[in-house]
N, C-alpha and C positions, 0 to 999 in steps of 0.2 A: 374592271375588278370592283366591288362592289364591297370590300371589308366584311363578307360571311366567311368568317374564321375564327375558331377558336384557337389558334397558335399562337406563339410568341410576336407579339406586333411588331412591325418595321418600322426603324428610325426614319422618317420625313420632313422635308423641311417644310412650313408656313406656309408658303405659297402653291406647292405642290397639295397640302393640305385644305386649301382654299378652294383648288377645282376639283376636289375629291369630292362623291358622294358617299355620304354615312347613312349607316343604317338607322343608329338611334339620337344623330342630330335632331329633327325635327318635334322627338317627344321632350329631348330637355330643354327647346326650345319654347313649347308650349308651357312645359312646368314652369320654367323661371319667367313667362309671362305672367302667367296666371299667380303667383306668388306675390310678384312687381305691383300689380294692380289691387290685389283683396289687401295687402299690407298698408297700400298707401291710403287707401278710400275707407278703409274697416277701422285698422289696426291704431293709424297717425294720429286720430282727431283725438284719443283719448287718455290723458294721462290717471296712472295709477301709483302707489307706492308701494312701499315694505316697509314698515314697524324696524325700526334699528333698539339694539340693546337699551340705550339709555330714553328710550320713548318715541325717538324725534321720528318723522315719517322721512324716506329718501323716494324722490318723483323718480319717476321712469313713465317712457311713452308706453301704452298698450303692444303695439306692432311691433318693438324688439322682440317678443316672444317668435314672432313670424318670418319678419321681414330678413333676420340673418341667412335664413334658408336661399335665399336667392343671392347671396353672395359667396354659399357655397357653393350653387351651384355656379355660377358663373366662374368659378375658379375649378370647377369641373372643365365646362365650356372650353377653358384657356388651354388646360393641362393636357385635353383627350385632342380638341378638333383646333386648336392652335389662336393667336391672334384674330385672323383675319374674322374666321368662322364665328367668332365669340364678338368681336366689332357687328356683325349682322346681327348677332339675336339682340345686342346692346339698342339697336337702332330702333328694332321693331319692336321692344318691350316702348322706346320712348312716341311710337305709332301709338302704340295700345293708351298709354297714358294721357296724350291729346285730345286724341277722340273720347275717354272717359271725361275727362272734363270738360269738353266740349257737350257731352249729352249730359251731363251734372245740369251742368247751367242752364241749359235746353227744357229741363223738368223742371228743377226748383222754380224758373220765373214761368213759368202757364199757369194761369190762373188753376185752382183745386174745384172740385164739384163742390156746387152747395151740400153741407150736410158733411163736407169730411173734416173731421178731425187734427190729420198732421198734418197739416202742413209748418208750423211752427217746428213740431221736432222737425221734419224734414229740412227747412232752411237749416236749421242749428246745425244738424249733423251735415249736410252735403253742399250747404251754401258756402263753405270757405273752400271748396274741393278746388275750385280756377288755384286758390291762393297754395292750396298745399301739393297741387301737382306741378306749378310752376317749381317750385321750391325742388320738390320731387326731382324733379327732370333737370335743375342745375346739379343738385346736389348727388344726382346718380351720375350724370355724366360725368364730373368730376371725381366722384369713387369709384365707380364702374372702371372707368379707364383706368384709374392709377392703379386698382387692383388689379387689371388684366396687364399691365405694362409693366408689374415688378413682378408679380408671376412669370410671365414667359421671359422674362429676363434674367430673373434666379435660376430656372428650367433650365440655359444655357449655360450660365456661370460655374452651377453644381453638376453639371452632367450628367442631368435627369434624378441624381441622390436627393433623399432629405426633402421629401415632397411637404411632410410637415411644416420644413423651413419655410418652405415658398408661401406655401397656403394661408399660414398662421402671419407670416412677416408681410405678404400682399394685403391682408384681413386690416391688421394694425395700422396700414400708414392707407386706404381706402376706406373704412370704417371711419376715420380721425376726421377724412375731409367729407364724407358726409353726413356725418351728425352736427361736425360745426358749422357747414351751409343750411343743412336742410331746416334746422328745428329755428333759428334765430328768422330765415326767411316765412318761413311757415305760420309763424305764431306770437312773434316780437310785436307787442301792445295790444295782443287781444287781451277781453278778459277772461280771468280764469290761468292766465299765464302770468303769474308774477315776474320780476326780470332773474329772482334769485333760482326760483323755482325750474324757468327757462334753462338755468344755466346748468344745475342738479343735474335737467334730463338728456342734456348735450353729453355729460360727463359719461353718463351712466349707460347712457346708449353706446357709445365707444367705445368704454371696457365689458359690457352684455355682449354687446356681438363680438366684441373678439373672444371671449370666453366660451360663447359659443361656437364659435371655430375652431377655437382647441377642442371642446368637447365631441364635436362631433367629428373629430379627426379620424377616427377607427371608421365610421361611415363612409366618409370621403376616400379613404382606401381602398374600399372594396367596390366604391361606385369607380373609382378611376381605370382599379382593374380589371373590373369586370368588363367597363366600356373598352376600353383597349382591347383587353382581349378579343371580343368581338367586333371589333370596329377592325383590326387587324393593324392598326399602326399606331402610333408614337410621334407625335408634332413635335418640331424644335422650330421655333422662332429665331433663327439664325440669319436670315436676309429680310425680313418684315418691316415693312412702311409702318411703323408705329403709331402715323398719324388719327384720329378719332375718321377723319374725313377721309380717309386714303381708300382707294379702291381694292375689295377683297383681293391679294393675290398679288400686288403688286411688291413689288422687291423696292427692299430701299438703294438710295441711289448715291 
């Protein structure tokens, strides 16, 4: 069986979820790469503000505009095709991000044709990319996971109610620990990052994305049931190896 169904989906457990083949796993797979990667190489390097009433500027990174988007979807990921399935795209997003910085690094040091111009911009903008994808890839692994591990552990506790709950409450405590990892490893003593300023975009990144995970919550509804319904079932992370390393599908013990 193959999930072409537009009927009421079947309750499932994780594991059984695991050796299931989906119809539109592999496109939200692609999307929350492709998100993972342009947010962190485009969006990270650049910080911006907003004018507050009393004059003063408040920092924010560039990429909070972007980069939330990949954290709903991965609580999409969680909610429609369960832990396991959502641990695999976590891994291959952090494939995709190695290899980006790996061919960062590979370009910016080859010497440039006589006669070209950027390469200066190009160091500036691409040359800290080794530093901000490491940063990247602690600081997702540790949100990533804790947002897919209190997700699917809400999903159980509430029985399957109050999707809001899960989404918005997984957002806040995944969001918290990667803005507080990513930005301090990312950017702590360059210039152009003061420590006060550092701190502004830690802040402001943590309540942006969650704000945007409320906002986008009527989105996230109809992406979940639209996926369900066609996907034809309903994950519950009821026996799941929760481990980051654990092998799709394995039951806990």
């Amino acid at each position: 069986m193959d999930g072409d169904t537009d009927g009421a989906p079947a309750r499932i457990d994780g594991a059984a979820g695991a050796r299931r083949r989906f119809r539109y796993l592999d496109y939200v797979m692609a999307a929350f790469v492709a998100i993972l990667l342009l947010s962190n190489i485009i969006g990270a390097s650049k910080p911006s503000y907003l004018v507050l009433p009393d004059g003063s500027q408040w920092a924010f990174g560039a990429g909070v505009l972007f980069f939330p988007i990949s954290y709903v979807i991965g609580d999409v990921l969680t909610e429609v095709y369960g832990y396991a399935n959502a641990r695999r795209v976590i891994w291959t997003g952090f494939a995709a991000l190695a290899f980006m910085a790996v061919m960062a690094a590979v370009v910016v040091a080859l010497p440039p044709a006589e006669g070209w111009p950027g390469q200066d911009a190009y160091e500036f903008v691409f040359g800290n990319s080794w530093r901000i994808v490491l940063a990247s890839m602690v600081a997702f692994w540790a949100g990533e996971f804790a947002n897919s591990f209190v997700l699917a552990r809400l999903k159980v506790k509430t029985g399957g109610r109050h999707l809001w709950l899960r989404t918005i409450g997984s957002t806040f405590v995944g969001q918290g620990l990667d803005s507080l990892i990513f930005y301090p490893l990312a950017f702590y003593g360059l210039a152009g990052w003061p420590i006060e300023q550092l701190w502004q975009v830690v802040l402001s990144q943590w309540l942006i994305k969650t704000a945007w995970e409320a906002l986008l919550t009527p989105v996230t509804y109809l992406v979940v049931g639209f996926l369900k319904r066609r996907e034809g079932v309903d994950v519950y992370d009821t026996a799941t190896d929760f481990s980051p390393f654990g092998r799709s599908g394995a039951n806990a013990r």
